[in-house]
C-alpha positions as CSV (number, residue, x, y, z in Angstrom):
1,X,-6.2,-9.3,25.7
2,X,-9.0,-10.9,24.4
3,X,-8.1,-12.6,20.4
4,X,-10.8,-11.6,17.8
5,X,-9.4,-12.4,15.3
6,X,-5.7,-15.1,15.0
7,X,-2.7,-14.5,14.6
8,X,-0.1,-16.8,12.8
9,X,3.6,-16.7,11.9
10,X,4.2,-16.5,8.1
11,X,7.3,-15.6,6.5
12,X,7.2,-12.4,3.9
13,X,10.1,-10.6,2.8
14,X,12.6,-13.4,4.1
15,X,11.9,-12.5,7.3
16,X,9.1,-14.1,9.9
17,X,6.6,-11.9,10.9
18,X,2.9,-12.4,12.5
19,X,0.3,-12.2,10.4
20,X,-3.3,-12.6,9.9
21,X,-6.0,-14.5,7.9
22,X,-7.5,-12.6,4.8
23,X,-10.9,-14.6,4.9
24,X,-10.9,-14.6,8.6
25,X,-10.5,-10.5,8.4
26,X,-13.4,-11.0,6.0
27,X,-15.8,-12.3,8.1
28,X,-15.1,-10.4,10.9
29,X,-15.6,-7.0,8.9
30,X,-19.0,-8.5,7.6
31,X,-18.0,-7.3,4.4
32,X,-21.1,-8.3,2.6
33,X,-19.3,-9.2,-0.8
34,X,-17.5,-12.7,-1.7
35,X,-14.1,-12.8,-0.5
36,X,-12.4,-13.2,-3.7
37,X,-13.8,-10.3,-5.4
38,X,-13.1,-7.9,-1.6
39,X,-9.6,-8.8,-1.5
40,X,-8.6,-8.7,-5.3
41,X,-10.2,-5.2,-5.4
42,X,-8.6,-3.9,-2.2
43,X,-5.0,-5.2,-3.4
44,X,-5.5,-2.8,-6.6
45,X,-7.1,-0.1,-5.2
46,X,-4.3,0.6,-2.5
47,X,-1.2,-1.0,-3.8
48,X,-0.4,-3.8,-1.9
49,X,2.3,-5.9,-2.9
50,X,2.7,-9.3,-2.8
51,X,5.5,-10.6,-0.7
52,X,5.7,-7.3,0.9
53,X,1.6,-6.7,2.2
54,X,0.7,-10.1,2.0
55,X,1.0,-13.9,0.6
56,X,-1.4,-16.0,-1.7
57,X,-1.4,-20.0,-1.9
58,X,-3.7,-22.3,-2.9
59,X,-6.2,-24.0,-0.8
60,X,-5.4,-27.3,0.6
61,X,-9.0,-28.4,0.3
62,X,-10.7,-28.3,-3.1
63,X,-12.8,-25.8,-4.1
64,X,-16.6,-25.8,-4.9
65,X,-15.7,-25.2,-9.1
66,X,-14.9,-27.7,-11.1
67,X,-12.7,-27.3,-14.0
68,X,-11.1,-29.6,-17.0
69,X,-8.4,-32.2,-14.9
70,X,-10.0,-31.6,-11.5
71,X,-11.1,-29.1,-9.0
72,X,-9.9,-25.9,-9.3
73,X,-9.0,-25.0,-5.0
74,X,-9.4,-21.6,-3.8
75,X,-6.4,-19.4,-3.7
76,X,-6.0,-17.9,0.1
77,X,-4.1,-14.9,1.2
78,X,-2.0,-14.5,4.6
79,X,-2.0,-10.1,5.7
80,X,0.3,-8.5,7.3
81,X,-0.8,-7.0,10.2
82,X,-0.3,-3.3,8.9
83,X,-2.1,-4.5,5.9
84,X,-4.9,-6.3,8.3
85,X,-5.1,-2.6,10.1
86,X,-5.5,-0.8,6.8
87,X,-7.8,-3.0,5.5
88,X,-10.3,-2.7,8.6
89,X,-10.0,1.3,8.5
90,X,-11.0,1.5,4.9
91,X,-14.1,-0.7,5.5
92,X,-15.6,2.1,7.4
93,X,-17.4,0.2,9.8
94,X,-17.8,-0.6,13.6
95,X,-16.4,-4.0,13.1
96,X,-13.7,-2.0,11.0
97,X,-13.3,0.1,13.9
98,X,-13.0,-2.8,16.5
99,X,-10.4,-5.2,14.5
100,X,-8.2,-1.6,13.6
101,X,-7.9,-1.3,17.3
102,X,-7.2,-4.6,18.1
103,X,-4.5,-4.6,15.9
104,X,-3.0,-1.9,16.8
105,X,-3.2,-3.5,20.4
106,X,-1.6,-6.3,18.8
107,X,1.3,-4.6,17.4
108,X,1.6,-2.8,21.4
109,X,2.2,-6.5,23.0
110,X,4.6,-7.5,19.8
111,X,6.7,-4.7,20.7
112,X,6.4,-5.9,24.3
113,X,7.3,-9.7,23.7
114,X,9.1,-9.5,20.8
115,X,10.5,-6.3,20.3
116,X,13.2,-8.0,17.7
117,X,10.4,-8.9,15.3
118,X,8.8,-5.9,15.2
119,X,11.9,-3.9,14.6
120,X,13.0,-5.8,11.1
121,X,8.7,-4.8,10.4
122,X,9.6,-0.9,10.9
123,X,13.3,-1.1,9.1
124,X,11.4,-3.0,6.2
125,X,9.2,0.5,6.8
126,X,12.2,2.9,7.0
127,X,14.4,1.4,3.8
128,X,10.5,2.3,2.2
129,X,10.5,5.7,3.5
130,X,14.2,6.2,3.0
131,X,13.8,5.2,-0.8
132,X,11.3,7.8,-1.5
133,X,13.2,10.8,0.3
134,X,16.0,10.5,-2.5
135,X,13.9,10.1,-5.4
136,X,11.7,13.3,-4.0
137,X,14.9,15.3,-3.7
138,X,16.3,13.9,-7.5
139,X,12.6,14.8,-9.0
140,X,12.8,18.2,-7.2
141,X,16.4,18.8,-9.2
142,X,15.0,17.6,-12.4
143,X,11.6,19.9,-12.4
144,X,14.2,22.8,-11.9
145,X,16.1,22.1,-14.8
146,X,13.4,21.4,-17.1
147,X,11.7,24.5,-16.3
148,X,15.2,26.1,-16.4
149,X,15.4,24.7,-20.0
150,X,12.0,26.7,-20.6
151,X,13.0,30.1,-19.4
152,X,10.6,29.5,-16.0
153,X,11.7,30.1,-12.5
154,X,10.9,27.6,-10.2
155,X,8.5,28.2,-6.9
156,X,8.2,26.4,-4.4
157,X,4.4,26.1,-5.3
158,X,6.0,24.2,-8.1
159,X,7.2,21.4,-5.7
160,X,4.3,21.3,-3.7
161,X,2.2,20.9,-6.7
162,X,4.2,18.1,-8.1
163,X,3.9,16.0,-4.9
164,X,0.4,16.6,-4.5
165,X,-0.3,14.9,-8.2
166,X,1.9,12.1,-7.2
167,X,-0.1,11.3,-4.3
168,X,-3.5,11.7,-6.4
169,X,-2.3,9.1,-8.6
170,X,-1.1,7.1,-5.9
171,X,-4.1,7.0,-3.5
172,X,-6.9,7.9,-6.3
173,X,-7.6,11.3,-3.7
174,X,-5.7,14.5,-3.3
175,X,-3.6,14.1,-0.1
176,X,-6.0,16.5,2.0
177,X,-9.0,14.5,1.4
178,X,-7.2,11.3,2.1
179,X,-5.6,12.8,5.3
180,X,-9.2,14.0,6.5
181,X,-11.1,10.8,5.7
182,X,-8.6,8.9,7.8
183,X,-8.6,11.8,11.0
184,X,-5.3,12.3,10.3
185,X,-2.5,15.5,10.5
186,X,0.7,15.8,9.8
187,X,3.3,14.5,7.2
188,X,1.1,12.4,4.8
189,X,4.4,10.2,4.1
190,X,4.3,8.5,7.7
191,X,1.2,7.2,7.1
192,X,1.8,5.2,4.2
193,X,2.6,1.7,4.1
194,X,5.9,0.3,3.4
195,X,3.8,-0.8,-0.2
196,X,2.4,2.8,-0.5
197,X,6.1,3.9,-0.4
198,X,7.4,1.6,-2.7
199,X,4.8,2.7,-5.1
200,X,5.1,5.8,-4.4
201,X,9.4,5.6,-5.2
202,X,8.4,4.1,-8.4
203,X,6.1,7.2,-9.4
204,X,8.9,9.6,-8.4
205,X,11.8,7.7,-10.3
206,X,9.0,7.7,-13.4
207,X,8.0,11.3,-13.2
208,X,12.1,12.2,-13.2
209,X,12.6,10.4,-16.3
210,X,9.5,12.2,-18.2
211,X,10.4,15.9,-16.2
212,X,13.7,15.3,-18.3
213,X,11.4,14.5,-21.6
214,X,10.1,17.8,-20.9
215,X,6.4,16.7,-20.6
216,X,3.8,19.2,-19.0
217,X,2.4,18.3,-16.0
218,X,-1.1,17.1,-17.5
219,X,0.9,15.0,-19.7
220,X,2.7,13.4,-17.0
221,X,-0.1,13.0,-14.5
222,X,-2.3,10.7,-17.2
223,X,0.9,8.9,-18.3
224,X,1.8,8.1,-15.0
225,X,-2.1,7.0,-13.8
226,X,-1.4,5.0,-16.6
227,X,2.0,3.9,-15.9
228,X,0.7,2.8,-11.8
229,X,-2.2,1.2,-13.2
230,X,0.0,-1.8,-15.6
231,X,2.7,-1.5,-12.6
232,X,0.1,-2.8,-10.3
233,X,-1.6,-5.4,-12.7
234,X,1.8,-7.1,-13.2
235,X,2.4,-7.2,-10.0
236,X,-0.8,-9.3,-9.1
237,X,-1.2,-11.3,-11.9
């Protein structure tokens, strides 16, 4: 298979994974922005994590701005590959297209060569996926209380509902539109990155606490946009 784009071996999560790039990625999508302002903004728009998604560290050269004590070097980031193959789809373009692909050839020989790596990748992806199964079934409990507390009976519209505003917080879409933009069917959860899932845990264990506050559901879907939104500053400042 022909390399487009490297792959190097960086350590995330404790464990030693391949991994790509960011500013290589960059230039291969043509991006047409500076690569500081593309990757910042795709880290908050979809949730990445750090340590998890990806890696920053500062340049070992110095960078072009100058600063009080010395030159300020660049900070550069190391992707994981799911993050590398996320990253290319959302670009929307053929050389989006191509490096998606390719990675997803990528992962195909991993899993030939080294199928032992690429299983602690998926049980980093299953303890995600795992995570968010019990908090969906303790939310699911709480919403029937509360509503039991109000004299309401409980549908299972009601349930629906609620995971349906979890996702629009989460990917800034309702789940349909996300699904359809991406040519996609099925269960929504499987698509989600193991960084998706852990944000989308810590919107379920959030929404339990203010189901048991009693809080309608517009209440709780702008305090949780909220809530996501300072969750996911901390986490890349």
């Amino acid at each position: 298979m022909k390399e487009l784009i490297n792959l190097q071996l960086a350590e995330m999560a404790g464990n030693q994974i391949h991994a790509v790039d960011a500013r290589e990625l960059h230039t291969f999508l043509e991006v047409g922005r500076d690569f500081s302002t593309w990757v910042k903004d795709r880290v908050e728009q979809y949730g990445f994590v750090e340590n998890i998604d990806y890696i920053k560290f500062d340049s070992p050269k110095p960078g072009n701005q100058k600063q009080r004590g010395g030159d300020r070097r660049r900070q550069e980031y190391t992707l994981s590959i799911d993050m590398a193959k996320e990253l290319s789809m959302v670009e929307n373009n053929e050389q989006g297209r191509i490096a998606r692909r390719y990675f997803i050839d990528c992962e195909k020989c991993l899993i030939a060569i080294a199928p032992e790596q690429h299983q602690i990748s998926v049980n980093g992806w299953r303890k995600a996926r795992i995570e968010t199964r019990d908090y969906q079934k303790i939310m699911a409990a709480a919403l029937n209380l509360s509503r039991a507390r109000q004299g309401k009976y409980t549908k299972a519209t009601h349930y629906t509902n609620e995971a349906n505003m979890l996702y629009g917080v989460l990917l800034g879409t309702t789940a349909k539109k996300w699904m359809t933009s991406k040519g996609l069917t099925g269960e929504l959860r499987k698509y989600l990155t193991a960084a998706q899932l852990v944000n989308l845990a810590y919107l379920e264990r959030t929404n339990v606490a203010l189901i048991e506050l009693d809080m309608s559901y517009q209440q709780r879907k702008e305090k949780l946009t909220e809530l996501l939104n300072r969750h996911l500053l901390e986490m890349v400042s």
